[in-house]
Each structure stands twice: as C-alpha cells, then as structure tokens.
C-alpha positions, 0 to 999 in steps of 0.5 A: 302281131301276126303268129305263124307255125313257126312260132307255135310251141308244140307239146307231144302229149299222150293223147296227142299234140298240144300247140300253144299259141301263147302260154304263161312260161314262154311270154316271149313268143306271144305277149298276151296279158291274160289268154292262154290258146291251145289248140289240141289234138286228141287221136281216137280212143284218146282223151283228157281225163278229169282234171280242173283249173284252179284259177282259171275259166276256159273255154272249149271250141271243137273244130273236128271230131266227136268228143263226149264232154264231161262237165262236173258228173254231166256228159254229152256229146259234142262235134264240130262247132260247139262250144264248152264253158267251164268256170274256175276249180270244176272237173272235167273230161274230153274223149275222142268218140269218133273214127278221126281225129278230133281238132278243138281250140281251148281259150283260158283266162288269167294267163298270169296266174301262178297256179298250175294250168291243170289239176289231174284228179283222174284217179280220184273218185268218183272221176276214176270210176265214172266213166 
C-alpha cells in the first residue's frame, strides 16, 4: 500500500501541524493493526508540553530542528537523527530550541487501545514548574 498527501489526515495544533499517517479514529485511511504515525510540526518557541501515554510505547525521530527533550525530570537536547524512546504512563516534553522549525516522526504502538493517545498533566506538578 502506498500513502500519498492526499491521504494524510492533517491536524492544525497550537504548536503547529500533526499529520497522521494512520490513526486509531480514521482505520479507513490506512489499515494498520497496532502503529500509530504522526510526523509533527513544532514552530519555534513552541512545544508539546508534559503529557504521557497511558498504553502506549512511542517513539521520537527528529527529522530537523533542535528540540529539548524531556524524559520523566531527565532533559536533553537533541537534533536531527536522534531517536527517544518512551515506555507506556511516563511524562514527557518536547520544545523547539532552535531558529526554524522542527520536523520529527512519532511511532506509537497498540493502535487499538481505547485509552486516550495523550494525557496532559502539564499543569500539575511538578511538570508545571520544572521548566
């Protein structure tokens, strides 16, 4: 099977554009059993505050830009071709750093889990003062 643009669900969100290249609501478009794909957009200055996936893994593959990372109260900063991994129910961060904007892929399993695909505790400590 081959995806093209157009078969791309495009999601604008406040610290950018979320484009899924499969997705749990919209099986239609892309029949995959068990991997969500994402790849974000984060403008500068702009990030995905601290939230977590309560069944599921993912994965982080920055494509461009310079992001800070946050892994559970752990932080570093990462450009293009590293990779994050992080396990099921721990919180993370991803900030845009740089100039430009940052392109990065996020691979999660257990597409078919019920759960919601993020759990915001950004205003919750100590993530709300962390940063």
């Amino acid at each position: 099977m081959f995806i093209t643009h157009d078969d791309i669900l495009e999601d604008a969100v406040p610290m950018g554009l979320n484009e899924f290249f499969s997705h749990h609501a919209e099986p239609h478009t892309v029949p995959a059993k068990d991997v969500v794909l994402i790849r974000a957009t984060i403008e500068s200055g702009q990030g995905h505050g601290f939230h977590y996936h309560d069944e599921r893994e993912e994965f982080l593959y920055i494509l461009e830009g310079e992001v800070e990372q946050w892994v559970g109260e752990e932080k570093k900063t990462l450009g293009a071709g590293d990779v994050v991994f992080v396990p099921p129910g721990v919180v993370h961060a991803t900030y845009n750093v740089g100039a430009g904007e940052v392109r990065l892929l996020a691979i999660f399993g257990n597409l078919q889990s019920e759960a919601e695909l993020a759990v915001d505790v950004s205003q919750q400590e100590p993530w709300c003062s962390i940063r």
